[in-house]
TORMIKOL-21299 format. One record per atom (N, C-alpha, C): residue in one letter; x, y negated, z. Coordinates in steps of 0.02 Angstrom, whole numbers, padded with zeros to 5 digits, always signed. Atoms other than C-alpha are relative to their C-alpha. Layout:
<rs>
aXYZ;...
</rs>
This chain:
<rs>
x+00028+00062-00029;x+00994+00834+01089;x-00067-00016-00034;x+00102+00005+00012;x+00799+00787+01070;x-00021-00062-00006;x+00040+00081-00010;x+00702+00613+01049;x-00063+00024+00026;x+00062-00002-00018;x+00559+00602+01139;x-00024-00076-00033;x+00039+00081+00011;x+00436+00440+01088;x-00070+00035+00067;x+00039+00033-00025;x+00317+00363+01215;x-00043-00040+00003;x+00034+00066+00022;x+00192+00251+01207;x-00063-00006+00050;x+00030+00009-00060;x+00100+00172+01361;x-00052-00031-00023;x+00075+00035+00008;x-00079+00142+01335;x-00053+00013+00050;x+00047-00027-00040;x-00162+00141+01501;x-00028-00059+00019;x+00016+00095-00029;x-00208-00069+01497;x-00061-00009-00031;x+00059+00036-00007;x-00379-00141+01493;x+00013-00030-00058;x-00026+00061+00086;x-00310-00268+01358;x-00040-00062+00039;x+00027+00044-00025;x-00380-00412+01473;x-00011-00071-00041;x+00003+00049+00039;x-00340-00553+01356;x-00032+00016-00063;x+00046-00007+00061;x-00415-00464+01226;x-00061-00016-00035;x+00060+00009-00022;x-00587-00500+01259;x-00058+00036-00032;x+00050-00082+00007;x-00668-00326+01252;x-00023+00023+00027;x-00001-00055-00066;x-00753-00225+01367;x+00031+00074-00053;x-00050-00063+00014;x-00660-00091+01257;x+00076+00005-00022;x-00053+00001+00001;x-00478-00055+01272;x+00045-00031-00092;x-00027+00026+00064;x-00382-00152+01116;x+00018+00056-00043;x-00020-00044+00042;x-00306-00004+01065;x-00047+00042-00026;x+00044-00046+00048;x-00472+00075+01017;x-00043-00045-00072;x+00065+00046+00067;x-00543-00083+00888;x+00024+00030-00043;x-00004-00014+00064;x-00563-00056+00739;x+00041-00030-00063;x-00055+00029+00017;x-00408-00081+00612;x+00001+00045-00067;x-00002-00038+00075;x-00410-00028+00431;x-00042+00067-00029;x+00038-00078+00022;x-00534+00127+00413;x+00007+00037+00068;x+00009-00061-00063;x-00485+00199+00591;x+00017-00059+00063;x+00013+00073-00038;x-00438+00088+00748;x+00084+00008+00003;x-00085+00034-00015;x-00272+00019+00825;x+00066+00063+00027;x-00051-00042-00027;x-00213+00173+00918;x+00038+00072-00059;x+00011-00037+00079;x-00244+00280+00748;x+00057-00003-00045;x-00046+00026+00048;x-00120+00166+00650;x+00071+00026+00041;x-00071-00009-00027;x+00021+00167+00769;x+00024+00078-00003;x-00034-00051+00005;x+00018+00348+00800;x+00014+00039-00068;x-00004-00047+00065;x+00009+00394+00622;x+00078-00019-00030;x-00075+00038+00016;x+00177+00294+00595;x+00056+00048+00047;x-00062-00035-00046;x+00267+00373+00741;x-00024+00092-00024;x+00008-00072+00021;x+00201+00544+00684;x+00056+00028-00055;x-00040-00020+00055;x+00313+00514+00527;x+00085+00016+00019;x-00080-00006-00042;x+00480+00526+00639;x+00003+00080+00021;x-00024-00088-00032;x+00567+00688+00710;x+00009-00009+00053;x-00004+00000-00054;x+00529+00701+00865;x-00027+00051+00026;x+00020-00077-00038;x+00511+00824+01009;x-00075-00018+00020;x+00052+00019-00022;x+00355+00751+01050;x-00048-00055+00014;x+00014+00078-00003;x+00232+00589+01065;x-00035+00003+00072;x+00011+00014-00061;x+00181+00559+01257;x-00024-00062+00002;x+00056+00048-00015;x+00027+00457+01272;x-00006-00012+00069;x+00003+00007-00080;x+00012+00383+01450;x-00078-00026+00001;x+00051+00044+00016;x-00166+00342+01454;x-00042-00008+00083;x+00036+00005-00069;x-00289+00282+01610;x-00035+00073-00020;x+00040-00036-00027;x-00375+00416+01698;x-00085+00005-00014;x+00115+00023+00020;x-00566+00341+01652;x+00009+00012-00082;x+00017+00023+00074;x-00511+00333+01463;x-00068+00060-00035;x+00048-00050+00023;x-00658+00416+01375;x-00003-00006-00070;x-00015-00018+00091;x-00608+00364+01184;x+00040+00022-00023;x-00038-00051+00038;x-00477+00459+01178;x-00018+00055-00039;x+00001-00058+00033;x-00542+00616+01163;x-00060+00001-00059;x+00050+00018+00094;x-00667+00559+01004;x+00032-00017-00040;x-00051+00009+00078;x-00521+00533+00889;x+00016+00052-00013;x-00007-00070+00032;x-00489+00687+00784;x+00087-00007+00018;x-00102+00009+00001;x-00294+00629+00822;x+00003+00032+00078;x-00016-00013-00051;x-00305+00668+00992;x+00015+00079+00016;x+00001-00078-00004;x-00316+00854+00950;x+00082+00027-00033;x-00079-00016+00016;x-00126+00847+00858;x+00039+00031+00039;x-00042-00040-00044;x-00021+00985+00920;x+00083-00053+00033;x-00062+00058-00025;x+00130+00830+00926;x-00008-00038+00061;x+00048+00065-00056;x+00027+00718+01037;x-00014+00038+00074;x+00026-00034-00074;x+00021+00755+01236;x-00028-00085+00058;x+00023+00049-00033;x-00051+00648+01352;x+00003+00010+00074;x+00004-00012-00074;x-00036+00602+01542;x-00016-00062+00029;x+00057+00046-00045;x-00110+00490+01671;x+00059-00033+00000;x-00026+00058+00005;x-00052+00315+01650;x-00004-00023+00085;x+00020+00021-00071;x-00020+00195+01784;x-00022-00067-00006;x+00023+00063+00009;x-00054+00023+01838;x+00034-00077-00039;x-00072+00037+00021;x+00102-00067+01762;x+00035+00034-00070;x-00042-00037+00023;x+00177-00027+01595;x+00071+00042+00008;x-00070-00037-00025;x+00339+00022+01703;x-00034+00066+00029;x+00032-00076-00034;x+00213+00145+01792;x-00016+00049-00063;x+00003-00077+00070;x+00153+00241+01624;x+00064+00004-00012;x-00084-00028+00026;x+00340+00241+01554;x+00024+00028+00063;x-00037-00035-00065;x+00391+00312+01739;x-00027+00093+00015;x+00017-00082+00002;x+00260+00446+01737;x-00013+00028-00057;x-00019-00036+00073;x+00279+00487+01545;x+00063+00047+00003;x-00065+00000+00001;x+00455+00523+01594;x+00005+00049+00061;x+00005-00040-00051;x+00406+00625+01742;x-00046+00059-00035;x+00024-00041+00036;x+00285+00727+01631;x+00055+00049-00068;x-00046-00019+00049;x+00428+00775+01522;x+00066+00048+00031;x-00052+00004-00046;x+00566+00806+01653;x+00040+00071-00002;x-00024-00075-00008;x+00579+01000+01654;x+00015+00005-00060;x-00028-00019+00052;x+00616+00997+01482;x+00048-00070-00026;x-00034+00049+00013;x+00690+00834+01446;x+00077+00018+00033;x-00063+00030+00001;x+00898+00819+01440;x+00023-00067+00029;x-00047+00067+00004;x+01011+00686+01510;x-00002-00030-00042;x-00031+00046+00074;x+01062+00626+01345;x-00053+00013-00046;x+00072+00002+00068;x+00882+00654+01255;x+00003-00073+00003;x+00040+00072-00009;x+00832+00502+01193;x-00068+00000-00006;x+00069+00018+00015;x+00679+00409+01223;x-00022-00067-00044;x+00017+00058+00031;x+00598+00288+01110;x-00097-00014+00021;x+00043+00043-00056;x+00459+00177+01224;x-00017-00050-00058;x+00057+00064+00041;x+00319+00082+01094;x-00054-00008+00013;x+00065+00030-00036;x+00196-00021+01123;x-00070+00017-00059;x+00042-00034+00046;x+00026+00062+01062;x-00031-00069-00021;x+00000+00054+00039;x-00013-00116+01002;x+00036-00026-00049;x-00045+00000+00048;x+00098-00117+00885;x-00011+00032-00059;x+00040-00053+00066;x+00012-00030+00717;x+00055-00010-00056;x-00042+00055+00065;x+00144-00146+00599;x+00055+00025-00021;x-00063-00037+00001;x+00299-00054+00642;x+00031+00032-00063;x+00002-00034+00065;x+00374+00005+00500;x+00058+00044+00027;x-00021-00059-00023;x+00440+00174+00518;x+00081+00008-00027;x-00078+00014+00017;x+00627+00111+00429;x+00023-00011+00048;x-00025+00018-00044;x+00645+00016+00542;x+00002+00022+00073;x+00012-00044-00077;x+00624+00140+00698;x+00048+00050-00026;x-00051-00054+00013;x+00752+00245+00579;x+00053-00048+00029;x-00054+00034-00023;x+00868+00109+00579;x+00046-00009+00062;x+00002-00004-00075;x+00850+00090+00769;x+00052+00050+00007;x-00043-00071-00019;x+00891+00264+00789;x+00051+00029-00013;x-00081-00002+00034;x+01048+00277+00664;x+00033-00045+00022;x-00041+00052-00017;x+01113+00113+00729;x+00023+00026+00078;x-00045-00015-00060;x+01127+00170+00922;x-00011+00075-00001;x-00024-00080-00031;x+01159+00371+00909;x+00059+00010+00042;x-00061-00020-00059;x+01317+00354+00986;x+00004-00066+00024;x-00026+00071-00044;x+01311+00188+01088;x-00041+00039+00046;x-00019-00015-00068;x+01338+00203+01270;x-00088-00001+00057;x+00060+00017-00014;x+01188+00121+01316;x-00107-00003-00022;x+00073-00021+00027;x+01028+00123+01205;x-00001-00095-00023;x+00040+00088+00006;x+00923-00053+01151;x-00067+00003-00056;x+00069+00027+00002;x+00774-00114+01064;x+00007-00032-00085;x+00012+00021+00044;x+00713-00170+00904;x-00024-00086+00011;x+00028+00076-00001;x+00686-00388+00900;x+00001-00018-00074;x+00008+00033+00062;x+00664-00527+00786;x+00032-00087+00041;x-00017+00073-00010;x+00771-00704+00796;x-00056-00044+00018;x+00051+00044-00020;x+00674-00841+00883;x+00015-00051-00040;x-00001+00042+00056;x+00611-00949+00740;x-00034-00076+00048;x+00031+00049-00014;x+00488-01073+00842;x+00037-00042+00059;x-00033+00052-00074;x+00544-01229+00952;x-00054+00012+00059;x+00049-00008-00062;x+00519-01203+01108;x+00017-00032+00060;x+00023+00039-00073;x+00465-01304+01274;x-00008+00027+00077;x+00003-00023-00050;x+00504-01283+01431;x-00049-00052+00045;x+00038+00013-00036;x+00355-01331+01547;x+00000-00006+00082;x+00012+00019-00110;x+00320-01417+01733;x-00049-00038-00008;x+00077+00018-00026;x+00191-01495+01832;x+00007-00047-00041;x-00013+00047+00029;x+00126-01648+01733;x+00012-00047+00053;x-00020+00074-00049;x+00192-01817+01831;x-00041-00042+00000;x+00071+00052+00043;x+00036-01917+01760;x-00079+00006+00025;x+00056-00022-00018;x-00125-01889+01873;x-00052-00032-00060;x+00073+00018+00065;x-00293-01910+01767;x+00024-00016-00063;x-00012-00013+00083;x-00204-01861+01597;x-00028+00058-00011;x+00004-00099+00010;x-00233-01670+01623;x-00053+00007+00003;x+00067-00046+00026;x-00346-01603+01514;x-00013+00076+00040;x-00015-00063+00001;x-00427-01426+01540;x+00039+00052-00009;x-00044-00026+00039;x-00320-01340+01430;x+00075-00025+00007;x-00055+00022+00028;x-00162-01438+01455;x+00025+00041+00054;x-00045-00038-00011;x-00011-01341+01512;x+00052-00025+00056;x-00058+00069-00008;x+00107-01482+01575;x+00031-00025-00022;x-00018+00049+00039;x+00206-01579+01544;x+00088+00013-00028;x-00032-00018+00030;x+00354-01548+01418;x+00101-00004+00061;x-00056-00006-00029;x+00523-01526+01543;x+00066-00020-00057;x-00051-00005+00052;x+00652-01499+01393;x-00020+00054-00060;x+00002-00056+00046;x+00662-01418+01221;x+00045+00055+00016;x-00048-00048-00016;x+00756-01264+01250;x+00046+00040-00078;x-00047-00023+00038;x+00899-01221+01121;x-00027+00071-00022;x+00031-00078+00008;x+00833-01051+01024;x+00071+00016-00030;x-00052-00066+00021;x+01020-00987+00980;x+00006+00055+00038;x-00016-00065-00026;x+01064-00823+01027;x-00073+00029+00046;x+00052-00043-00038;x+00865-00781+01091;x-00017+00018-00068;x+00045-00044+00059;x+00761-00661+00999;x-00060+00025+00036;x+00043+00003-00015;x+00599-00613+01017;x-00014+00083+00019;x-00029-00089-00002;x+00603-00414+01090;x-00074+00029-00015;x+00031-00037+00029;x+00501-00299+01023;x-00005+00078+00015;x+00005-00077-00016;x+00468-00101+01016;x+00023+00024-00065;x-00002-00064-00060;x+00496+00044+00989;x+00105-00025+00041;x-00061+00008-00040;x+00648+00013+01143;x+00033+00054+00022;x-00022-00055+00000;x+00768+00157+01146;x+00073+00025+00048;x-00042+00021-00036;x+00863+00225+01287;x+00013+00098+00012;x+00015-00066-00031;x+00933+00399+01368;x-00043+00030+00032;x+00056-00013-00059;x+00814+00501+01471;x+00027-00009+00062;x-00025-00014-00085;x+00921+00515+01640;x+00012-00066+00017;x+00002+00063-00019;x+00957+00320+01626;x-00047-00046-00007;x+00083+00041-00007;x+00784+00262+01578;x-00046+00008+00076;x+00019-00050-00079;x+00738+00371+01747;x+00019-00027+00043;x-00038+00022-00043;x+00861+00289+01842;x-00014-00075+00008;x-00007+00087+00013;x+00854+00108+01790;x-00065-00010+00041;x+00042+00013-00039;x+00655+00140+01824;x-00044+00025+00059;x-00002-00018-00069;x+00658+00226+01975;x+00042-00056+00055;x-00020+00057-00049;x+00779+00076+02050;x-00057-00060-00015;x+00014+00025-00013;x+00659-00030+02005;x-00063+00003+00035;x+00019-00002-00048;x+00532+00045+02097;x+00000-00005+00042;x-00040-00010-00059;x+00619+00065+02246;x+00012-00067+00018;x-00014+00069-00029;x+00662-00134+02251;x-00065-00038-00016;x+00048+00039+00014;x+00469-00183+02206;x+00010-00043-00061;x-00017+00042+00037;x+00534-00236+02047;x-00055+00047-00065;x+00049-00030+00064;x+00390-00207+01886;x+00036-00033-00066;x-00036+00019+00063;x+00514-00246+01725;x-00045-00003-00060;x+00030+00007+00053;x+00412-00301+01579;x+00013+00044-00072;x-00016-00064+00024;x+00503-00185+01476;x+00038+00037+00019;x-00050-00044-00032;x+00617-00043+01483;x+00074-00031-00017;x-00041+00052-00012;x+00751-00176+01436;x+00034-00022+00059;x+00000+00056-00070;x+00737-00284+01580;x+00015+00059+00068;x-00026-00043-00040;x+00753-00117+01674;x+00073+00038+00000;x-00073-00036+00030;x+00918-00043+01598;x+00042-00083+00033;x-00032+00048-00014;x+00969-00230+01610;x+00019-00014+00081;x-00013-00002-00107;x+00939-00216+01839;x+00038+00047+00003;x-00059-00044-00021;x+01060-00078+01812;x+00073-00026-00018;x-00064+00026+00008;x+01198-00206+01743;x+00027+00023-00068;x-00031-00041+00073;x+01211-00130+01569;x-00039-00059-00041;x+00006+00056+00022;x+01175-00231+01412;x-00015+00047-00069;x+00021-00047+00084;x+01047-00149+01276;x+00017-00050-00062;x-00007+00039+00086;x+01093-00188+01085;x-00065-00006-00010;x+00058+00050+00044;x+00986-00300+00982;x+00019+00047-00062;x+00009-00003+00057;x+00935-00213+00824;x-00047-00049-00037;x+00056+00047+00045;x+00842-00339+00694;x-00023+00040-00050;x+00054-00017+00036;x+00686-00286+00632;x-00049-00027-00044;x+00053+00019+00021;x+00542-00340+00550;x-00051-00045+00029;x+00021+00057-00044;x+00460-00517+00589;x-00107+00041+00002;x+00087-00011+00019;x+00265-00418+00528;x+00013+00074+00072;x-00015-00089-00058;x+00316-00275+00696;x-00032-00072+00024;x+00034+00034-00054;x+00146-00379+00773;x-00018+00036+00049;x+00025-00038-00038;x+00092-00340+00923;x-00071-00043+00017;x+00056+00023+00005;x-00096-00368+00949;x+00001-00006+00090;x-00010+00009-00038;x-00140-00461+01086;x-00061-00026+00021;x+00070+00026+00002;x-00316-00571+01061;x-00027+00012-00064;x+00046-00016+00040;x-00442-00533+00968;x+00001-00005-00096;x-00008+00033+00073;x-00399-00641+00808;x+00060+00035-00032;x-00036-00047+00014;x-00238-00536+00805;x-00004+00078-00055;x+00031-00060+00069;x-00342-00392+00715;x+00015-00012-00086;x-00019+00024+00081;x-00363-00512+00555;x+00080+00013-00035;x-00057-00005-00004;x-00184-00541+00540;x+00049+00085+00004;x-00019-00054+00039;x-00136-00351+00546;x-00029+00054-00020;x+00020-00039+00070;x-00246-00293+00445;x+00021-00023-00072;x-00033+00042+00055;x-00177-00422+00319;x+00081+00040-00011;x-00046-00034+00034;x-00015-00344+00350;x+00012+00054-00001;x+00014-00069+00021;x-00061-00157+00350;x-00002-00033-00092;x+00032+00003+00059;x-00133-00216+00168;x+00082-00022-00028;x-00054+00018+00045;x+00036-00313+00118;x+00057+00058-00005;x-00054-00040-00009;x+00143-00175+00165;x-00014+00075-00049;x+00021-00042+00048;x+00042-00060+00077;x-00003+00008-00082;x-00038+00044+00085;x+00052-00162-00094;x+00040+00018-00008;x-00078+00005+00000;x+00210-00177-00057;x+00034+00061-00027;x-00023-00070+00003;x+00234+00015-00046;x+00064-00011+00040;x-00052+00036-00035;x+00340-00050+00100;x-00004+00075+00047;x+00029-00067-00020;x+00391+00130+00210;x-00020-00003+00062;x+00017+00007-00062;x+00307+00158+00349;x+00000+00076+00029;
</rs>
């Protein structure tokens, strides 16, 4: 039996506010996509399957891109579309029961225990699941505001209810599942026009129910700009730390 890892990087980064893809800034001495794969490099795996757009042109100027581990194939428009045709690029050699482990190349923070953990915790469960983190912040559920000429620019609306944070967590990567039921889950949701935010939410439209592993609250995922500061701060603490990655 085989692990494959994945990792869908074929997005603009729109909120980022770049004209260059997030995963190429610059992040400790090399950039964002640099960090992550050097982490997942440290795992045993059959292979790392980059999904990247078709236009990308910084890929091939990273000396990483030349790694005999590292393959790459044409992303799509939807992270369900790269994880669909990562998984179709694999297919003739990929197993039923390979697993795949699906991370988000925004993700540099990951610490590579905790992607062991992952992987010793579900080897033999039925289903597969995901690395999270307990939801620490209160949180608000939002509707229209009721109050004409209060609403600012920026305002959101107006506060509905606090919403109870027991039993949520905040999901995370790397998300780990079989190959023939990651295939399946997101091939039905093709087929019903359904784009699942992760491969979660896709296993989940098949009626199954991925385990929660708890990870690491510093597994950031970069998202705007200011995000950089922040993990490069904790590249640096983890490194102090001699924390493993």
């Amino acid at each position: 039996m085989k692990c494959w890892l994945i990792v869908p990087a074929a997005g603009s980064g729109s909120r980022f506010g770049s004209e260059k893809p997030k995963q190429y800034a610059p992040l400790a001495g090399s950039t964002v996509i640099e960090n992550t794969l050097d982490r997942l490099l440290e795992l045993e795996a059959q292979a790392i399957i980059l999904a990247i757009s078709p236009d990308d042109s910084y890929w091939p100027s990273l000396d990483i891109s030349q790694h005999q581990k590292i393959r790459t194939c044409a992303g799509g428009a939807e992270r369900a579309d790269s994880v669909y045709l990562a998984l179709q690029s694999i297919a003739s050699e990929a197993d039923e029961l390979d697993w795949v482990l699906v991370h988000d190349v925004a993700r540099p923070c990951v610490r590579v225990a905790d992607i062991r953990l992952l992987m010793n915790s579900l080897s033999a469960h039925p289903v597969g699941g995901l690395l999270a983190t307990p939801v620490s912040a209160t949180l608000k559920r939002v509707g229209n505001s009721q109050h004409a000429g209060t609403a600012t620019m920026n305002a959101a609306g107006a506060v509905l209810e606090t919403v109870s944070r027991d039993n949520l967590w905040a999901a995370a990567t790397p998300q780990m599942f079989r190959f023939g039921l990651l295939m399946k889950a997101l091939q039905q949701c093709r087929d019903g026009g359904v784009s699942p935010t992760d491969e979660a939410g896709a296993i989940e439209c098949l009626g199954l129910q991925p385990e929660i592993i708890e990870g690491h609250s510093d597994n950031l995922k970069i998202t705007h700009g200011a995000d950089l500061a922040l993990a490069e701060a904790i590249l640096a603490y983890q490194q102090q730390h001699q924390t493993e990655e």
